[in-house]
Short mmCIF file of the C-alpha atoms (twelve columns), coordinates in Angstrom:
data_MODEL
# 
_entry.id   MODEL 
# 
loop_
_atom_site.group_PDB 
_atom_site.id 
_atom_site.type_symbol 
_atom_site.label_atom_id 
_atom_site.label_alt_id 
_atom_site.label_comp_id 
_atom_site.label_asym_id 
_atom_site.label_seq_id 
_atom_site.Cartn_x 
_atom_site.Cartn_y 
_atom_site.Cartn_z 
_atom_site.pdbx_PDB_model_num 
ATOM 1   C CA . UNK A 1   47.821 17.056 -8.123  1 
ATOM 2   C CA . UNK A 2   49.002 14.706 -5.541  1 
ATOM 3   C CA . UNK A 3   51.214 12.116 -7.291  1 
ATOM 4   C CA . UNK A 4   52.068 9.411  -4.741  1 
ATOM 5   C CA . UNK A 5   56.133 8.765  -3.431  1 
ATOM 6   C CA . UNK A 6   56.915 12.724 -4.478  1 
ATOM 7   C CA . UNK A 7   56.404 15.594 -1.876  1 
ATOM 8   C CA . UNK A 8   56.552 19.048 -3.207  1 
ATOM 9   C CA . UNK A 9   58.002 22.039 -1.478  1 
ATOM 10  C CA . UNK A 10  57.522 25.036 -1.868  1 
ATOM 11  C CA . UNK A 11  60.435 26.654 -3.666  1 
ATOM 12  C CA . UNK A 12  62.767 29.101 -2.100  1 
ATOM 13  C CA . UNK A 13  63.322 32.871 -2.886  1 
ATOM 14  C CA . UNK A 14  65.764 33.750 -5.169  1 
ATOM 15  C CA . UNK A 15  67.180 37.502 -4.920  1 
ATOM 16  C CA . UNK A 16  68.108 38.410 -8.134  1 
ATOM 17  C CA . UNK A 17  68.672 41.680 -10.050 1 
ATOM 18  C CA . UNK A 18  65.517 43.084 -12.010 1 
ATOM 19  C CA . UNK A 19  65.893 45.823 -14.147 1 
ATOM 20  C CA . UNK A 20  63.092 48.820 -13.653 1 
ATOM 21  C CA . UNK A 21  61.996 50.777 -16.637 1 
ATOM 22  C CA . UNK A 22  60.828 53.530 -13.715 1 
ATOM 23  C CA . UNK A 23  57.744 53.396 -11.919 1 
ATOM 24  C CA . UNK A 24  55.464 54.406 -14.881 1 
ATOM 25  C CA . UNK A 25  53.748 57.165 -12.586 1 
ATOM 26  C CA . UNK A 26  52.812 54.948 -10.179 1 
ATOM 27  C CA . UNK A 27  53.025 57.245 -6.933  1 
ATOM 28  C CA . UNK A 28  53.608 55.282 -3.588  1 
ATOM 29  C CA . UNK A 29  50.650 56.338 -2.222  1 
ATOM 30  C CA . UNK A 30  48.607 54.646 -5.725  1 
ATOM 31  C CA . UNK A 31  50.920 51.855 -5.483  1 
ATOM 32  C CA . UNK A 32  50.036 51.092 -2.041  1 
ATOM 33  C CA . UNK A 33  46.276 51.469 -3.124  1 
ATOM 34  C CA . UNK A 34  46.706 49.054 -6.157  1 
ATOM 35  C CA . UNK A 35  48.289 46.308 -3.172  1 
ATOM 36  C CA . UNK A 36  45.168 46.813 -1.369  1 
ATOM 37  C CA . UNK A 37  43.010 46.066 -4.456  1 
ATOM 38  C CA . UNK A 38  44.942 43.627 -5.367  1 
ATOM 39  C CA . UNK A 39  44.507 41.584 -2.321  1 
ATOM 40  C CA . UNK A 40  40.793 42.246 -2.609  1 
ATOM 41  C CA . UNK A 41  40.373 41.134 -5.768  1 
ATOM 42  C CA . UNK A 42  42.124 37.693 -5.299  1 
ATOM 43  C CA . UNK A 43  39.840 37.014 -1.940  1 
ATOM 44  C CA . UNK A 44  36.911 37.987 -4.017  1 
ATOM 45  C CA . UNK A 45  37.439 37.326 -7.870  1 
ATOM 46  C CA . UNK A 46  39.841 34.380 -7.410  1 
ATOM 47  C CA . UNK A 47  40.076 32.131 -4.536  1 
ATOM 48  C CA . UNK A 48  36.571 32.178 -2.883  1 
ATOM 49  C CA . UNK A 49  34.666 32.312 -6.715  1 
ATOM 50  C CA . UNK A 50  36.877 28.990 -7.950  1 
ATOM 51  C CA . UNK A 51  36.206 27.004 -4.787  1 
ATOM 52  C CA . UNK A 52  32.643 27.829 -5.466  1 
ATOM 53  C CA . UNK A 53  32.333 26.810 -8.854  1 
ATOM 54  C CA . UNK A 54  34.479 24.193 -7.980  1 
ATOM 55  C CA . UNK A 55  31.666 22.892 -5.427  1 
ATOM 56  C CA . UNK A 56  28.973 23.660 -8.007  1 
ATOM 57  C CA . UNK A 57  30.223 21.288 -10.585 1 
ATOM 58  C CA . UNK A 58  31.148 18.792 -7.296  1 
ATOM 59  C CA . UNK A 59  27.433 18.946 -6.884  1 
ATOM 60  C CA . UNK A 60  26.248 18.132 -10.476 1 
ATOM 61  C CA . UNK A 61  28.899 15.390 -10.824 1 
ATOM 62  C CA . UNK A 62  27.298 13.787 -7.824  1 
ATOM 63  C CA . UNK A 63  23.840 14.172 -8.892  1 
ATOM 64  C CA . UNK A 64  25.024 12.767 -12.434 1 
ATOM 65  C CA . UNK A 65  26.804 9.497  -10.818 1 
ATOM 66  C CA . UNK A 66  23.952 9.582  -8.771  1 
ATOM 67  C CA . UNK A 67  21.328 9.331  -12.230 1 
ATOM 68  C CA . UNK A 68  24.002 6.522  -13.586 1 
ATOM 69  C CA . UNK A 69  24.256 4.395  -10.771 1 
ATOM 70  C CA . UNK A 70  20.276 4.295  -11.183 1 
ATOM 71  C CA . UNK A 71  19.851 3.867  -14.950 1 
ATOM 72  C CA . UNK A 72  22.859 2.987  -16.357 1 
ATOM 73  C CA . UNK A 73  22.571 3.611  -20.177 1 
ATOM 74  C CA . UNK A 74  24.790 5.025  -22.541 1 
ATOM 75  C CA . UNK A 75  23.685 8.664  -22.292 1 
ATOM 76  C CA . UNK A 76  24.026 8.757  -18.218 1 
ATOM 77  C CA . UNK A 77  27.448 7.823  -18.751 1 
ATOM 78  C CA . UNK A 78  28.415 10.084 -21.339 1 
ATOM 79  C CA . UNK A 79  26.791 12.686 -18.609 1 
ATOM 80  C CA . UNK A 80  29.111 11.330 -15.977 1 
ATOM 81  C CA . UNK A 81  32.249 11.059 -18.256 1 
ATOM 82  C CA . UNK A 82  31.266 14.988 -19.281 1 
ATOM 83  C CA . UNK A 83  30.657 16.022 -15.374 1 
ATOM 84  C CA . UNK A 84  33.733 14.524 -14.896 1 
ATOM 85  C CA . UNK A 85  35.685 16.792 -17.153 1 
ATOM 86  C CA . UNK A 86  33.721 19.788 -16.028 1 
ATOM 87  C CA . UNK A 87  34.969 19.442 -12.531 1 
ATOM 88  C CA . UNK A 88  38.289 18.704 -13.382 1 
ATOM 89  C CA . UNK A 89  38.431 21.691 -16.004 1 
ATOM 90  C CA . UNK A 90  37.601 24.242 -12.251 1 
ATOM 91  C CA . UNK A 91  40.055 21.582 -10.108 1 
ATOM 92  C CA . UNK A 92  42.976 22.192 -12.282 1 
ATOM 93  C CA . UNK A 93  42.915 25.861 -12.920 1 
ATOM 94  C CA . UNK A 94  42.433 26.550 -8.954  1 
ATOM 95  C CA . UNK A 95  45.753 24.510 -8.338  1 
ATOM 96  C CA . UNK A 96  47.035 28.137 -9.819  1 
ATOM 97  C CA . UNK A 97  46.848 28.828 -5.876  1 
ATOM 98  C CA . UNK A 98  47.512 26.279 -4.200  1 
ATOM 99  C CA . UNK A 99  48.398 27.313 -0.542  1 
ATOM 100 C CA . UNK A 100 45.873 27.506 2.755   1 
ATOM 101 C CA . UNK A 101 43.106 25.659 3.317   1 
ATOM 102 C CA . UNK A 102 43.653 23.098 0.394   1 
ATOM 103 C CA . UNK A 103 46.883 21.957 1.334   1 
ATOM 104 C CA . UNK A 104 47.290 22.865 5.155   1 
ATOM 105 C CA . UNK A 105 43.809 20.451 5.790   1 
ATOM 106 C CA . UNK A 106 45.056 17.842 2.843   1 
ATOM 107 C CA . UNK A 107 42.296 18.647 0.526   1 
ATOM 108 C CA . UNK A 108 44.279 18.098 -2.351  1 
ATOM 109 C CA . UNK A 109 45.730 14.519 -2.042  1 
ATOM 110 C CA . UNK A 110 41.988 13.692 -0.538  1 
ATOM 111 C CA . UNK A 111 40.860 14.342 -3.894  1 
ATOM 112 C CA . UNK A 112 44.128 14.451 -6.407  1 
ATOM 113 C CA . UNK A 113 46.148 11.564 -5.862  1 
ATOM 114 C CA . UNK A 114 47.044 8.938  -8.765  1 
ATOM 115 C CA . UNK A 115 48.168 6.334  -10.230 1 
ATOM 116 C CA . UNK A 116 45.130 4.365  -9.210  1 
ATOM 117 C CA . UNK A 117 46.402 1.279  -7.093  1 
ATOM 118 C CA . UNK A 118 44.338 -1.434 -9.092  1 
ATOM 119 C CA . UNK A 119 45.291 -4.301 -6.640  1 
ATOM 120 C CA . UNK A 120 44.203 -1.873 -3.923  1 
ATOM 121 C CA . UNK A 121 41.100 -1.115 -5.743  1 
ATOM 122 C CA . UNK A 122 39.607 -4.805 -7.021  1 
ATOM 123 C CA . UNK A 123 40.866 -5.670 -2.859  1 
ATOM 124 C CA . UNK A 124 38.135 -3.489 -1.617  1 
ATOM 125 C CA . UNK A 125 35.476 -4.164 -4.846  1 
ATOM 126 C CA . UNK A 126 35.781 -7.652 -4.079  1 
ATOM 127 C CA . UNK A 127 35.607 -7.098 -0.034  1 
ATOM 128 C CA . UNK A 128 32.889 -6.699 2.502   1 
ATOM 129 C CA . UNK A 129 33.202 -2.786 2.898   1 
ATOM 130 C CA . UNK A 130 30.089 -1.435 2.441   1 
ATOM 131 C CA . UNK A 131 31.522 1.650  0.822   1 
ATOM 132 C CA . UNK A 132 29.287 3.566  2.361   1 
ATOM 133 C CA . UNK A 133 30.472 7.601  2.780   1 
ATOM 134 C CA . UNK A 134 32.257 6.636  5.989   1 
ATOM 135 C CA . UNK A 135 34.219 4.341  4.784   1 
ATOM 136 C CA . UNK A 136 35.206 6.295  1.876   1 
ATOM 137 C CA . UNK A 137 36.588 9.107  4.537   1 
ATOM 138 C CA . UNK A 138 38.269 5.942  6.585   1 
ATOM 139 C CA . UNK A 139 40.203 4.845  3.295   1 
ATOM 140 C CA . UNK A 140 44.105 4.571  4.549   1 
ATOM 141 C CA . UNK A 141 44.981 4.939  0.672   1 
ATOM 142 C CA . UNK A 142 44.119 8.043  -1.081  1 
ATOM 143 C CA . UNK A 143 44.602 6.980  -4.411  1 
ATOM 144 C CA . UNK A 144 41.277 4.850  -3.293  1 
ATOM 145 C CA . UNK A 145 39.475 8.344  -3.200  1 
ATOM 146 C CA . UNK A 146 38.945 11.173 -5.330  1 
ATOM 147 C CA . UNK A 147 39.018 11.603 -9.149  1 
ATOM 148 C CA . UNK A 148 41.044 9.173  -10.514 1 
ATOM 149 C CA . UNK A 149 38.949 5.929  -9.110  1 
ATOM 150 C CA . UNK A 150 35.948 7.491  -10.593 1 
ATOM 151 C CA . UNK A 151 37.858 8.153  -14.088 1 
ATOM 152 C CA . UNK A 152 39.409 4.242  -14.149 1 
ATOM 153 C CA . UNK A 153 35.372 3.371  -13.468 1 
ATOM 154 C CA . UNK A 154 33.709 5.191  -15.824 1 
ATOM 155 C CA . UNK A 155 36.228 4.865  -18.979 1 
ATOM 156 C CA . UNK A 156 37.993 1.287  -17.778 1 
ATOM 157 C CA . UNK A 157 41.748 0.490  -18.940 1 
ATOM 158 C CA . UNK A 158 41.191 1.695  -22.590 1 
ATOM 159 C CA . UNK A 159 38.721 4.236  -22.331 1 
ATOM 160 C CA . UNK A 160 35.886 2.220  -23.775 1 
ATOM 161 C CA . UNK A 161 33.851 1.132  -21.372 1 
ATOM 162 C CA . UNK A 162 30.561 0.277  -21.939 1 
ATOM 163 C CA . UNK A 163 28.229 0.954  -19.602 1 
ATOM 164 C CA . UNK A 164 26.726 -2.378 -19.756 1 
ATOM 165 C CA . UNK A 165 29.539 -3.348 -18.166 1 
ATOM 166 C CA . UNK A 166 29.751 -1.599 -15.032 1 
ATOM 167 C CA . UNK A 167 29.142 -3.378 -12.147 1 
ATOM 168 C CA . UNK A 168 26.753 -2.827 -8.866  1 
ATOM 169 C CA . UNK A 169 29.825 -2.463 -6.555  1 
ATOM 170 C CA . UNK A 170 31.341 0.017  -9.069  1 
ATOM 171 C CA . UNK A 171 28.661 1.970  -9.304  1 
ATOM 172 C CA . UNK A 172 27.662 2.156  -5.466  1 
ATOM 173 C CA . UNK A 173 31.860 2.551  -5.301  1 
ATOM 174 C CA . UNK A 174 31.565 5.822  -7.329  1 
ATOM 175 C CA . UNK A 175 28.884 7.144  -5.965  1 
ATOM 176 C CA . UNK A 176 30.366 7.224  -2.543  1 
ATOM 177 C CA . UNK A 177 33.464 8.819  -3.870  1 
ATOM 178 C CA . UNK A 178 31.269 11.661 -5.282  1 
ATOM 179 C CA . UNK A 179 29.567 12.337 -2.499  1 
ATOM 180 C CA . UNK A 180 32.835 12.388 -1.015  1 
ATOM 181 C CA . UNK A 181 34.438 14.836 -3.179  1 
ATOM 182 C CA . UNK A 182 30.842 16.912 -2.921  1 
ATOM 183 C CA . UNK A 183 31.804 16.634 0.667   1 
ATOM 184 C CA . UNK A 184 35.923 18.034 0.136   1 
ATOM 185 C CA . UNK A 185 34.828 20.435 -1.849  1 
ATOM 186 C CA . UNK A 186 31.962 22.041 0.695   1 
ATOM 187 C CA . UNK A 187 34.516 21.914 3.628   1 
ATOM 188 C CA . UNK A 188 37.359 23.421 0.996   1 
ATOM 189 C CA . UNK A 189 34.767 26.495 0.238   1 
ATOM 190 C CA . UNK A 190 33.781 26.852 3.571   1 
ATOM 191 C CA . UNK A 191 37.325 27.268 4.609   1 
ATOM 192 C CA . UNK A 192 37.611 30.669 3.293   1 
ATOM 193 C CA . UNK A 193 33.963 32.304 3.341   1 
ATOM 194 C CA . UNK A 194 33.198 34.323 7.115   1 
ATOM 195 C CA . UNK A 195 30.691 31.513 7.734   1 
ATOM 196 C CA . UNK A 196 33.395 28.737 8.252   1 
ATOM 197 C CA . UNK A 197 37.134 28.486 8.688   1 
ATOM 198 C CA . UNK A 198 37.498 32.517 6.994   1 
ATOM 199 C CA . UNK A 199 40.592 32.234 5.524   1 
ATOM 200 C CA . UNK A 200 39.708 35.053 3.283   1 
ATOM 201 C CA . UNK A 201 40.270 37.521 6.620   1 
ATOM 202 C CA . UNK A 202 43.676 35.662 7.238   1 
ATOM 203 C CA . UNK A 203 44.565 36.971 3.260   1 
ATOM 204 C CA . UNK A 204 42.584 40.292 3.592   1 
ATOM 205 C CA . UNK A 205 44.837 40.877 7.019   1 
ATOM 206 C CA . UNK A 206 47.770 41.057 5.397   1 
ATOM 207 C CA . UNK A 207 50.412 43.680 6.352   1 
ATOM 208 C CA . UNK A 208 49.317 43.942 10.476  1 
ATOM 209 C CA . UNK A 209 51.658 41.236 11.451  1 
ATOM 210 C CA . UNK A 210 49.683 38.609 12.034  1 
ATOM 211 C CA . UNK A 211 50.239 35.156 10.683  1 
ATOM 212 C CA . UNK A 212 50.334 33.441 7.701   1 
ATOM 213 C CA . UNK A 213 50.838 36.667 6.191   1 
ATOM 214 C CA . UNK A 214 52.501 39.415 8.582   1 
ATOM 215 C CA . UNK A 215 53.000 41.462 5.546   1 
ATOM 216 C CA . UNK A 216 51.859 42.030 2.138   1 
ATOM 217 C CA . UNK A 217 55.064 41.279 0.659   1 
ATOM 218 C CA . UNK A 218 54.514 37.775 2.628   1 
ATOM 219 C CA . UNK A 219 51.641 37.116 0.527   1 
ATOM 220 C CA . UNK A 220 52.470 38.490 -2.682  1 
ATOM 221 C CA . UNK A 221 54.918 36.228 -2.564  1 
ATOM 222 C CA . UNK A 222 52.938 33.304 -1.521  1 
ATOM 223 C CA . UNK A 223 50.954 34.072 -4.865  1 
ATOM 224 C CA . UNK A 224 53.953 34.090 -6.424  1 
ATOM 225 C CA . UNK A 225 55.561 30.873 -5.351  1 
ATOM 226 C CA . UNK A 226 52.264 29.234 -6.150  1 
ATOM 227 C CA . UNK A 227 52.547 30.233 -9.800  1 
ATOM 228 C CA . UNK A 228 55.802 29.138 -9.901  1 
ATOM 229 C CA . UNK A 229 54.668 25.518 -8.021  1 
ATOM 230 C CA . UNK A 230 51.834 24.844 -10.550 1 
ATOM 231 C CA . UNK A 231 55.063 25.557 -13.595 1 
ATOM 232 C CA . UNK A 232 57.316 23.078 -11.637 1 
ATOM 233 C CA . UNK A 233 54.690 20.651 -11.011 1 
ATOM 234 C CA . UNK A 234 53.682 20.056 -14.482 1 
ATOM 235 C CA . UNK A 235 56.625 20.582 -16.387 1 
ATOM 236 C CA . UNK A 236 58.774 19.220 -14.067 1 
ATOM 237 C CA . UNK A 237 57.233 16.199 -12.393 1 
ATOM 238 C CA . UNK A 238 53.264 15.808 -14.197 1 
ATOM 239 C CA . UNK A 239 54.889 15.881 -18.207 1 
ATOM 240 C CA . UNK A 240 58.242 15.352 -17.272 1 
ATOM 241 C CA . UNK A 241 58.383 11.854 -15.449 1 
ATOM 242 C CA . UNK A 242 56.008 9.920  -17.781 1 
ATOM 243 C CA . UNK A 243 58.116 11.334 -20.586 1 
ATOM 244 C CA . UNK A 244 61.338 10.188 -18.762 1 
ATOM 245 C CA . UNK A 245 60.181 6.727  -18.113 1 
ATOM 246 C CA . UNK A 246 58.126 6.411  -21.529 1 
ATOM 247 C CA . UNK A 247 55.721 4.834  -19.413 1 
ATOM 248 C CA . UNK A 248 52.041 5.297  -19.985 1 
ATOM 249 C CA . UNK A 249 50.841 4.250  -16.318 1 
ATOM 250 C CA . UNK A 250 52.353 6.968  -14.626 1 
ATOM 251 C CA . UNK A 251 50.440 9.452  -16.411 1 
ATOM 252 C CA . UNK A 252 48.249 11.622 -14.657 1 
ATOM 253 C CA . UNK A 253 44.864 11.438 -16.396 1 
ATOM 254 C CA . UNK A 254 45.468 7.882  -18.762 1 
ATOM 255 C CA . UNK A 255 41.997 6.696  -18.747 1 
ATOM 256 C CA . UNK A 256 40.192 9.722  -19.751 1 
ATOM 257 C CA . UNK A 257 43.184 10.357 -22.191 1 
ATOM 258 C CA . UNK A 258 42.530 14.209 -20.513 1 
ATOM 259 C CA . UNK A 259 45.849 14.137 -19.175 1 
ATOM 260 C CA . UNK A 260 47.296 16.993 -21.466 1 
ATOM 261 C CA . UNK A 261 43.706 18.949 -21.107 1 
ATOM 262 C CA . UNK A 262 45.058 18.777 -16.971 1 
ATOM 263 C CA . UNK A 263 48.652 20.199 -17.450 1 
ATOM 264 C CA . UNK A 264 46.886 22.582 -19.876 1 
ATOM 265 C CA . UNK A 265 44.435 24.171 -17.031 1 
ATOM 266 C CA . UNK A 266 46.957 23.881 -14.656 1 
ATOM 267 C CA . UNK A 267 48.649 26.617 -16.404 1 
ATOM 268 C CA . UNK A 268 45.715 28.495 -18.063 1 
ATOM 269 C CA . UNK A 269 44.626 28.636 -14.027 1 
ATOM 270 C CA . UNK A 270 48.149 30.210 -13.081 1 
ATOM 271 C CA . UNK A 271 47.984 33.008 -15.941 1 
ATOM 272 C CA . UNK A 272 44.197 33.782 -14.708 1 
ATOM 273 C CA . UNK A 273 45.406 34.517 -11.336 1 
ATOM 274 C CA . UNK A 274 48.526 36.703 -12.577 1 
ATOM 275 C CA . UNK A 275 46.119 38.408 -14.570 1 
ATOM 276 C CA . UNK A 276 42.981 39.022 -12.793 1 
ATOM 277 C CA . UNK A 277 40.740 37.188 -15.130 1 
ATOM 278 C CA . UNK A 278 40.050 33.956 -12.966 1 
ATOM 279 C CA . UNK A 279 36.779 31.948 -14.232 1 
ATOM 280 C CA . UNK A 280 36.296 35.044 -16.521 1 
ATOM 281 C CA . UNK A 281 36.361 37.724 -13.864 1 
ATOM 282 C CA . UNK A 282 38.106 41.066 -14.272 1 
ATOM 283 C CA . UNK A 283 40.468 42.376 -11.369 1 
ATOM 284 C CA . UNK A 284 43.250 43.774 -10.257 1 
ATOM 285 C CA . UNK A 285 46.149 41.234 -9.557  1 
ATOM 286 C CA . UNK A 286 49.811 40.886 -10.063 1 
ATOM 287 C CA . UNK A 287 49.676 41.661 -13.347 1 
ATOM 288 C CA . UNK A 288 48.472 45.378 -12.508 1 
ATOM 289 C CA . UNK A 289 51.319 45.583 -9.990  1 
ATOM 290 C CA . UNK A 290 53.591 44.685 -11.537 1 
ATOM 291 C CA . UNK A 291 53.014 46.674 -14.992 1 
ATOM 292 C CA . UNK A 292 52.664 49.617 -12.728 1 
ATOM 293 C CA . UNK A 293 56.523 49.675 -11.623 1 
ATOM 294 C CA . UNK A 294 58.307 47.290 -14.704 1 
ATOM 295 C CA . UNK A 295 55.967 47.070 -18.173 1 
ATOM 296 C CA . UNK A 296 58.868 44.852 -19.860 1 
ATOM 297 C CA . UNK A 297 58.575 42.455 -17.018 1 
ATOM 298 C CA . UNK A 298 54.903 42.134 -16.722 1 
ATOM 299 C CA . UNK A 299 55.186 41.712 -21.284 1 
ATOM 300 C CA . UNK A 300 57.574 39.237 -20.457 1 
ATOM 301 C CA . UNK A 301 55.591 37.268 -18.190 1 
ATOM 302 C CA . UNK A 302 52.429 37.409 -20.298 1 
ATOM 303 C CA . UNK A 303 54.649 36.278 -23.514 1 
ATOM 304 C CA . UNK A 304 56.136 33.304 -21.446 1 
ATOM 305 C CA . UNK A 305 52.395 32.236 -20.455 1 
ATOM 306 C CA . UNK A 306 51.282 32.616 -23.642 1 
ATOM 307 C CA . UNK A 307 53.932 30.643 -24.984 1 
ATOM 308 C CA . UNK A 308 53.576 27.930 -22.436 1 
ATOM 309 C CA . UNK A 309 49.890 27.427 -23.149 1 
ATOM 310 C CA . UNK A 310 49.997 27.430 -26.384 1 
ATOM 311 C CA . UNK A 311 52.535 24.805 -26.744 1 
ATOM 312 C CA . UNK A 312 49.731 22.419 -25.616 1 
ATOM 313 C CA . UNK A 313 47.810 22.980 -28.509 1 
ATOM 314 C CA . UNK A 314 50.687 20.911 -30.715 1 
ATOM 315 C CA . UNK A 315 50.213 17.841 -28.585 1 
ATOM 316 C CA . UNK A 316 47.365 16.626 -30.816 1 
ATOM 317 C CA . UNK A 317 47.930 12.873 -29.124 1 
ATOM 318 C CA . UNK A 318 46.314 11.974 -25.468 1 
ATOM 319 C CA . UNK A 319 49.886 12.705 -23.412 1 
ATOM 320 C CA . UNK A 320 50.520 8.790  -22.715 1 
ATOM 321 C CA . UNK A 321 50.601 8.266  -26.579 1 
ATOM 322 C CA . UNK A 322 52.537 11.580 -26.973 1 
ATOM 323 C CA . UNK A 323 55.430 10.351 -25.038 1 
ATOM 324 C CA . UNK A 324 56.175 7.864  -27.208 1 
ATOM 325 C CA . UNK A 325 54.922 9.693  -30.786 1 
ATOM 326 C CA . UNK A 326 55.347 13.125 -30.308 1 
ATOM 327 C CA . UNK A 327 58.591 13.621 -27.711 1 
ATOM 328 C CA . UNK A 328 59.413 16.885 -29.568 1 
ATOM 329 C CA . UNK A 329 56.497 18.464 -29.118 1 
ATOM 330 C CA . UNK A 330 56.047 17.509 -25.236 1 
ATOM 331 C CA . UNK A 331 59.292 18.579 -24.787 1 
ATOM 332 C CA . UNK A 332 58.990 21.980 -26.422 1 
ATOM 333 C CA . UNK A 333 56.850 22.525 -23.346 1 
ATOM 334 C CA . UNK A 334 58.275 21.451 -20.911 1 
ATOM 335 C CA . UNK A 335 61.107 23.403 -21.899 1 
ATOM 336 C CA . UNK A 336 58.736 27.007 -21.754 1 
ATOM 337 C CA . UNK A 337 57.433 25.678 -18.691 1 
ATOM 338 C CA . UNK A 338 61.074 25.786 -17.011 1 
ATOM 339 C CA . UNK A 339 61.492 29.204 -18.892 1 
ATOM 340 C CA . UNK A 340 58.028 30.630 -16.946 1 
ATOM 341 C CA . UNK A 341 58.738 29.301 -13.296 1 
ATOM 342 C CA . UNK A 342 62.661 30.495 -13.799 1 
ATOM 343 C CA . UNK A 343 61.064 34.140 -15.200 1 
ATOM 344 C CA . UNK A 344 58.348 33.710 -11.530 1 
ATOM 345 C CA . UNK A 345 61.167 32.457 -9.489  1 
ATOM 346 C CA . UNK A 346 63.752 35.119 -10.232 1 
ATOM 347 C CA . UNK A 347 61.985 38.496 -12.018 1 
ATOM 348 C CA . UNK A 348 58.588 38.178 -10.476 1 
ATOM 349 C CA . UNK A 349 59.491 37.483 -6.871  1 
ATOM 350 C CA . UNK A 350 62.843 39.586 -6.330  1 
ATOM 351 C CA . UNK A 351 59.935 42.611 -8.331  1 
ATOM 352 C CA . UNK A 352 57.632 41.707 -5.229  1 
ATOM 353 C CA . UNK A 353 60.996 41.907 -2.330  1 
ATOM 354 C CA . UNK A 354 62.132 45.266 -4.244  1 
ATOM 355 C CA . UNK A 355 58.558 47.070 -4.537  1 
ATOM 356 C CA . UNK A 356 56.481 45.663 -1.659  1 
ATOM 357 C CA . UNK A 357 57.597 46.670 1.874   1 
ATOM 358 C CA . UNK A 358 54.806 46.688 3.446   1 
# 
């Protein structure tokens, strides 16, 4: 998600009034309960389950790449071009929490960082690197890394490419960078499991005062703010600047033409963790917290999802053809993208500074 020259903060609190329609019988005593659930269920339905799909689908991409760069037919590199997706499908919808680990260590741009520089790129095909994994992890520019190399690769400039046509420093070039993402991926897992960096007790921790999160309403809102990131970031920067500049190149995913399938997950991966259902899982979340104290807000936010994803569905055009042929339709939503991160921004998180004390 790491689009290079733009930096993305994270945006502030706004404190604004949210109507209650009561409690709904939610005792304090339940209501404290349902936090602690809550913050169970995201360690162990969300956060650690997506980074290990995540590294699942890291691994069969790898061993995919691995099968083209050995017999490079047609059918390996439809298997690589469908890996590819696959990962990308788990990448996107786990940038719906996108704080710790992924961003404090630099994860993310490691892996998510585009436009591909193609001067940068034919530099080092055409050099005496070895582009071996070391010199993968020694690359000074990250758009040199990650997915988006691989996707210019396998699909070329206009998403034909035969596979014929790829080259022995290509392919020993993208099989490097898989083993390098195999590589992000393990350390990005490992991160939050008890085995490694244990993140997950930093989350779980919650509420005794000790950093990140000295108290629940600290992280609640860090959940929050994430939801409302991923909004910003794709209607606001991913949909929105391509569409502003009409210019195909800057698109996020042009190769591929998956680009809109991205911004799609991105959001899909945001309503999962509001809801509980990450990667098809069932737990409590936000979603139970907040219908426990405000129903109309938690309808609202469900509606404004709903609406926001669905808009996607009338881009029928890969999104750097739709900014030129179908401006209406990417701008519907962008527009209910604005609407949801407003909604997160101002209903969800003044919800989480008005209920959650702790």
């Amino acid at each position: 998600m790491k689009k290079l020259v733009l930096l993305f903060a994270v945006s502030a609190i706004t404190i604004l009034s949210c109507s209650k329609d009561g409690d709904n019988g939610a005792s304090n005593s339940d209501f404290a309960a349902l936090e602690d659930s809550v913050t169970i269920n995201f360690v162990n339905k969300t956060a650690i389950p997506g980074y290990e799909d995540l590294l699942t689908k890291a691994t069969t991409f790898n061993n995919v790449v691995t099968a083209l760069n050995s017999a490079t037919t047609e059918d390996n590199l439809t298997a690589a071009k469908t890996a590819w997706k696959d990962m990308r499908k788990t990448w996107e919808q786990c940038e719906g929490y996108l704080f710790g680990p992924v961003e404090d260590d630099n994860y993310d741009p490691n892996m998510d960082t585009w436009p591909v520089d193609y001067v940068q790129m034919d530099s080092l095909l055409n050099s005496s690197n070895a582009l071996e994994i070391a010199d993968i992890e020694g690359l000074a520019t990250l758009s040199l890394r990650g997915y988006h190399p691989i996707e210019y690769i396998l699909w070329g400039t206009d998403g034909k490419r035969a596979a014929a046509a790829l080259t022995a420093r290509e392919k020993k070039y993208i099989t490097s960078l898989t083993v390098d993402l195999k590589n992000t991926c393990t350390k990005l897992r490992d991160s939050w499991v008890v085995a490694g960096g244990n993140y997950a007790a930093k989350v779980l921790n919650a509420g005794k005062g000790s950093q990140p999160f000295p108290t629940k309403q600290s992280l609640f809102t860090a959940i929050a703010a994430g939801l409302a990131d991923i909004c910003g970031e794709v209607g606001e920067s991913k949909m929105k600047d391509p569409y502003d500049a009409q210019d195909p190149n800057i698109v996020e995913s042009p190769f591929s033409g998956n680009s809109t399938t991205d911004f799609k997950n991105n959001i899909v991966g945001a309503y999962n963790v509001y809801m509980g259902t990450f990667l098809g899982s069932n737990g409590k979340s936000l979603h139970a917290l907040v219908a426990a104290k405000n129903l109309s807000l938690d309808t609202k936010l469900q509606q404004q999802f709903e609406a926001a994803i669905g808009s996607f569905d009338a881009i029928t055009m890969p999104y750097e053809k739709a900014i030129i042929n179908q401006r209406g339709l990417c701008a519907t939503t962008m527009s209910n993208l604005v609407t949801l991160k407003g909604t997160i921004e101002g209903d969800l998180e003044n919800f989480i500074l008005t209920n959650i004390k702790d």
